[in-house]
N, C-alpha and C positions, 0 to 999 in steps of 0.2 A: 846741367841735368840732361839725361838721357834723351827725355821727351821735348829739350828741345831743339835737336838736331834736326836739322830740315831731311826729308824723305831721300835718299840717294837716288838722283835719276839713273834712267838703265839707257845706254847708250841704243842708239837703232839705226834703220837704214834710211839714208835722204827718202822722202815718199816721190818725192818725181822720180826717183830711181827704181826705189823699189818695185812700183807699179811697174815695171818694163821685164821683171824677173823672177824668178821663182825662189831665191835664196830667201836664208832664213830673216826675217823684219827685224827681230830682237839678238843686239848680241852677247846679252846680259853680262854679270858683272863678271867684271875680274878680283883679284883675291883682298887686294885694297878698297875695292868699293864694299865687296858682300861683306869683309869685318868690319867696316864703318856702319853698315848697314844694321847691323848684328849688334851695332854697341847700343840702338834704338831700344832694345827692345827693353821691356820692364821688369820683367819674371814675376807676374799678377800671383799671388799667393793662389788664385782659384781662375786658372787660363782659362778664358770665354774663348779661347782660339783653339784648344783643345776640343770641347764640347762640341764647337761649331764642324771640323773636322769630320766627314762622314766617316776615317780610317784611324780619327785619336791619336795622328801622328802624335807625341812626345813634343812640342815644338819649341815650351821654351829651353827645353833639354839640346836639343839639337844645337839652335842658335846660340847657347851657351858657350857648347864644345868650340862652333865655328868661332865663335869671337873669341877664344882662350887659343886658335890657331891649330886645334887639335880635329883636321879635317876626316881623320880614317873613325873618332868618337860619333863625329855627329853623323855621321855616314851609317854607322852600326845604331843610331838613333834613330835613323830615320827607317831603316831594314825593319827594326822589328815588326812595324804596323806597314809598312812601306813597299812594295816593290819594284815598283817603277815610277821613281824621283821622278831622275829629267823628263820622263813624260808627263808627268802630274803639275811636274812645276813650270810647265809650258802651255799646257792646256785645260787646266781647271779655271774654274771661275771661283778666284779666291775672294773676289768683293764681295761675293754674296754668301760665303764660307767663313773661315779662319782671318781673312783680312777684315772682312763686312764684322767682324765678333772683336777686334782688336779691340783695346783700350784706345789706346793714340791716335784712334779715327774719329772719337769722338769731336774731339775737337780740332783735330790737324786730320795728316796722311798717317793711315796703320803701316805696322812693320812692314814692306816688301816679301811677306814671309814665302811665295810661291816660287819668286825669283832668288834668293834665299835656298830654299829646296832646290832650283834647278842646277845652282852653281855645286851642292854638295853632289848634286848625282852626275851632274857630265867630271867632277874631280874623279870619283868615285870608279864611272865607267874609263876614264884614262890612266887610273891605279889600279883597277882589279886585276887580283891572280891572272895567269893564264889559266890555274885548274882552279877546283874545288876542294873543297875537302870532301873525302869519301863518304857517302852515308851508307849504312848497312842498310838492306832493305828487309821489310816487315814482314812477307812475303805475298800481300794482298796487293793489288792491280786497281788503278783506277782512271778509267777512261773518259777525256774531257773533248766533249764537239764544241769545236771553234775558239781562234786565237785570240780573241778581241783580249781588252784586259781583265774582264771575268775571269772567264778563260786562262788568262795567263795569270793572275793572282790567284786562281785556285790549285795552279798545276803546281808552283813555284811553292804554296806553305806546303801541301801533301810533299812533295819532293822533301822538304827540310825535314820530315816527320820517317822517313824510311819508306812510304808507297812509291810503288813502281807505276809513274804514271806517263800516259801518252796521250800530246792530242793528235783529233782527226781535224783538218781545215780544208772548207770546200774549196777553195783560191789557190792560185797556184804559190803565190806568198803568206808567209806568215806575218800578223797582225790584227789583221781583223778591220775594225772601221779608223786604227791608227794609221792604216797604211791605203784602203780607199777610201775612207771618207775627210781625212785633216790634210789638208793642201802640205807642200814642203815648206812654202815657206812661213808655215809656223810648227811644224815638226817636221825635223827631217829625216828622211827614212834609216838610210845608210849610217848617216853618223849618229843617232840617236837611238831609232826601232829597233833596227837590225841590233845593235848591239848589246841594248839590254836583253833581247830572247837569247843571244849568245850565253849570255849570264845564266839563264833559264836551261840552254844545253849543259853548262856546263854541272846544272844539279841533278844531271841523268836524266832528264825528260827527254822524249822521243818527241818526235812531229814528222805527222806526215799527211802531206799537203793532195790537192784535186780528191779527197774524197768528201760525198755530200750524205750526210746523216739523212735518211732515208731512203736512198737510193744505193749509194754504194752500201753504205750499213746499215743498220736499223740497231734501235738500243735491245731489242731482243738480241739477235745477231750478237753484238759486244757481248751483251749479259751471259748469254746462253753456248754459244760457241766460241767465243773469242776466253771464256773467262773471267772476262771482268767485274770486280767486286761490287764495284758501285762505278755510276756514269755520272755527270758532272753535264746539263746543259749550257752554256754561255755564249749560243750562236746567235745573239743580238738580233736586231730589226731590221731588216734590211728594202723589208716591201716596200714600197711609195706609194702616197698617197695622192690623189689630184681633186680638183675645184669638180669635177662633173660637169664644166660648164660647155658647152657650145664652139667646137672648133679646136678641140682638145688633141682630132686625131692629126692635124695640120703634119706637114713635117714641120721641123723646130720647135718643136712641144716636149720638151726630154723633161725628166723627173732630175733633181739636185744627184738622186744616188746614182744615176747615169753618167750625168754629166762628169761627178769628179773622181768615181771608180777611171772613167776615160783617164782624164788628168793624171790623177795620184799614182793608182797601180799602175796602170799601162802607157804611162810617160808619155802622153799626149801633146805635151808640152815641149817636150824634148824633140827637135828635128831630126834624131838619130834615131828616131821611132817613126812606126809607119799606121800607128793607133789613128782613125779618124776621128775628129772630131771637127766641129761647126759652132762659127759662134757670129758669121757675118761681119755687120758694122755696128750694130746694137742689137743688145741683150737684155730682157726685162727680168731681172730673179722677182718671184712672189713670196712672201715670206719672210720674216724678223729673225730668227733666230740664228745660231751658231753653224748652222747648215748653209743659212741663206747668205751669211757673211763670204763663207767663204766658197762659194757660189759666184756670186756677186764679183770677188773681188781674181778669182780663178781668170773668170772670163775679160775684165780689166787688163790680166795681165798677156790673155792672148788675141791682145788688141783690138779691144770692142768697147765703143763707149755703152758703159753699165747702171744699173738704174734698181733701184730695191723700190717694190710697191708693198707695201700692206697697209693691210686695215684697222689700226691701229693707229695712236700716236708714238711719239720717240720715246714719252716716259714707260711706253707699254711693252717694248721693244722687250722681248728675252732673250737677245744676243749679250754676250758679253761685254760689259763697259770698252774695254780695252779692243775688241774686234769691230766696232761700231767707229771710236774713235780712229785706230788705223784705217778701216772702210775711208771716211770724210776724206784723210789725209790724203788719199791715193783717188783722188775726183768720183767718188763713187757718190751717184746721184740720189736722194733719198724723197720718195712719193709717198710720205705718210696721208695716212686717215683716206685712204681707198682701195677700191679692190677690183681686182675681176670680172668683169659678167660675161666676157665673150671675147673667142681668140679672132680673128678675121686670115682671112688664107686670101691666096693670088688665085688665077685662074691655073696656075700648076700645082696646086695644093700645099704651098709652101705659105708658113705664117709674115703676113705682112705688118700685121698691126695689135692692139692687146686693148680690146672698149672694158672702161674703168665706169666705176660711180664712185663720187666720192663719200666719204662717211663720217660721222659724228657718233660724239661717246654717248652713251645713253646711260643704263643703270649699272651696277657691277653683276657680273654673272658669276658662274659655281666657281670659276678661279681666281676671285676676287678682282678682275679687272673689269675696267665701266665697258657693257657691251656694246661694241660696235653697231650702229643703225644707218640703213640704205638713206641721204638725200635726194629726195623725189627729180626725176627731172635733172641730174648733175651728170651725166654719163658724157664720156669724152674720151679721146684714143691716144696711145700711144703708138707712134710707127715703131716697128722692132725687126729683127728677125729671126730672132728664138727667145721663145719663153721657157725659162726654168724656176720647174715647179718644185718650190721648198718647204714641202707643208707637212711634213714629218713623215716618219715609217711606223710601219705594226711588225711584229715576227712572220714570219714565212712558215706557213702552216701544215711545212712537209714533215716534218720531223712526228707533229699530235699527228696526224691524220695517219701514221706510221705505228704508231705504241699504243697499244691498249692500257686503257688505264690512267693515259695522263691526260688530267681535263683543262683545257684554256678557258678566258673569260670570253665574253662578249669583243675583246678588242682582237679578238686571237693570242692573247699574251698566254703563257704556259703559268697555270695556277700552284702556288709557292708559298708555304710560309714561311717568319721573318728568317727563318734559318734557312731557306732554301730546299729544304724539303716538298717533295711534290706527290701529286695522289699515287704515284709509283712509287714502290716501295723499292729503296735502294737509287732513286732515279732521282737527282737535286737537279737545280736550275738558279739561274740568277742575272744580273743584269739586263740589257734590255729586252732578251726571247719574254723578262718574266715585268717587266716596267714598262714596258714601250720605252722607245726612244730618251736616251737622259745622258751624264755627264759621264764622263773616262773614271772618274773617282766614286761616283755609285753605282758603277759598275765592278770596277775592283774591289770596293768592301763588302760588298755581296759576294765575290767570288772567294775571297778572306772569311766569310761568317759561311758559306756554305764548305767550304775544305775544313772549317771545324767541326761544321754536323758528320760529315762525310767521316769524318777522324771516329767523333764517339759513334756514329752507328756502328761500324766495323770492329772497333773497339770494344764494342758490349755483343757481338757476335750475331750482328744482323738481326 
């Protein structure tokens, strides 16, 4: 029986290796593993991995096609809800999605289904067209600020529909937080990023890169002069946020989106680059999550013994299973149930050290986790010489402070209903400007549910 086929491991890189390099950890499967893979699966009369699914991939359709060998099928299955596979099926957190909603988890390992995805989309990307197919255009314009994958799943359904659309990106690269905030060696630029927006050129989308939505343009501006029909926000979170505590302003005090904008865009890492960066002999990341992993594990590889503190236990951890686990592999040092209270500087103002207290679970707070409480009396140092602070982002509040009319929350997030609509008429938004800070995949279905409001406003004549 299907179910009981053990899990296909996904082949990787030795970890005393990889920690010394920037290539990709996973080298997922080849065509013999993903259709063993693939013959796992069940085909559940009512898919709980559908449901689970923020974008409703089709999944047991896909994995059908791939295990019947019919790889250009399940490619065109995965498109329809779909646009960027191999990025989804490298960087989602499918355990707590599609994998976490499987049948065959319940009592064994669920289908592999994200690795699965990522092998149909790098097949996909090494067979697609050179061209497209032409699409006639509608003759309405719709203009998207920022590449992230909002952004790029919103540009890419309008493009399939006949609008003429362009985005604006403040960076000098296209991507968005694919290209400075996910290290290479769990997405790689060149051979992954870059080539799925190629995909994206090739549906007639324009892009063009160093302008910043408020400054170079303003969505009046687009609307009013430039023509365009409707705007399309998707320029993500990118502020940082810090602890406020004592010693903040030290040098070696960088924010996570500092530190690996450094790395990622500006090939920090690379000797054949002249990008500064600093990371000493040790590095303390603060913070759990998917930021702080690879934070964490950035500065590991450019030769720092590295260290994750938070406040927290490991079961509290919202890093991904699989990022926490490679973290371990690669000696990366973990300081649960503490935190913070004070950086410590040298006599040159440079950080010497990082005073903790340790902490204990107490009740569960608004996010259902037990809230962390100070142990009286427990404070104790870590020596270091930069701390990187990974405590999330808010959007960047040039854009509202720019447009009359479009109101943020309290967190500065740009105010959105479920469709993307916003208190500007003609003006959507989605992903993290309108979530704070979240995954690559609820990002893109927002920018998928907002390119359909976009469709019917326009369509029913504003």
């Amino acid at each position: 029986m299907a179910n009981r086929i053990p899990r296909v491991p996904v082949r990787e890189q030795d970890p005393a290796i990889r920690a010394t390099n920037f290539e990709e950890v996973c080298y997922g499967y080849n065509l013999e593993e993903a259709t063993l893979e693939a013959s796992r699966c069940l085909h559940c009369k009512k898919p709980r991995c559908v449901e689970a699914c923020p974008v409703g991939i089709n999944i047991p359709g896909f994995i059908a096609a791939l295990h019947e060998g019919d790889l250009r099928g399940a490619a065109d299955i995965i498109a329809n809800d779909s646009s960027l596979p191999s990025i989804c099926g490298r960087v989602c957190p499918q355990e707590s999605q599609c994998e976490g909603s499987c049948v065959l988890g319940v009592k064994g390992e669920p289908v592999a289904i994200g690795k699965l995805e990522r092998f149909v989309g790098d097949w996909k990307l090494d067979n697609a067209p050179a061209t497209a197919e032409e699409i006639p255009h509608n003759g309405k314009k719709v203009a998207v600020i920022g590449s992230g994958p909002s952004g790029l799943a919103c540009a890419s359904d309008l493009a399939k529909v006949g609008y003429e659309v362009k985005i604006f990106e403040a960076l000098h690269k296209v991507g968005g937080v694919l290209v400075y905030g996910i290290p290479e060696f769990r997405l790689p630029k060149d051979k992954i990023v870059a080539r799925e927006i190629d995909s994206l050129r090739r549906l007639g989308v324009e892009i063009e890169t160093d302008v910043i939505a408020g400054r170079t343009v303003t969505i009046d501006s687009l609307m009013d002069e430039e023509g365009y029909d409707a705007v399309f926000i998707g320029s993500g979170a990118g502020l940082p946020r810090f602890m406020g505590i004592p010693g903040e302003n030290f040098n070696g005090v960088v924010s996570a989106n500092e530190f690996l904008t450094r790395a990622n865009l500006m090939h920090a890492y690379d000797g054949q680059y002249d990008t500064p960066i600093y990371v000493g002999q040790r590095v303390v990341v603060v913070g759990g999550g998917n930021v702080a992993m690879d934070a964490v594990r950035t500065a590991k590889r450019l030769g720092a013994d590295a260290t994750i503190v938070y406040r927290r236990s490991e079961k509290e951890l919202p890093a991904r299973q699989e990022e926490v686990h490679h973290a371990k592999e690669e000696g990366i040092e973990f300081k649960m149930l503490n935190n913070p209270v004070e950086v410590i500087g040298d006599e040159k103002g440079w950080v010497k050290a990082v005073r903790c207290i340790r902490m204990e679970l107490g009740e569960p707070d608004a996010s259902g986790r037990r809230r962390p409480v100070e142990v009286e009396g427990s404070e104790f140092e870590i020596p270091c010489d930069v701390v990187i602070m990974a405590l999330g982002t808010s959007p960047n509040p040039l854009i509202a402070a720019t447009t009359d009319g479009l109101d943020t929350d309290r967190r500065g997030c740009i105010v959105a209903d479920e469709q993307g609509a916003t208190t500007r008429k003609g003006v959507f938004a989605g992903g993290d400007a309108v979530t704070g800070a979240a995954t690559v995949i609820l990002a893109m279905g927002a920018g998928r549910k907002a390119a359909k409001a976009i469709d019917n406003y326009l369509q029913e004549g504003k």
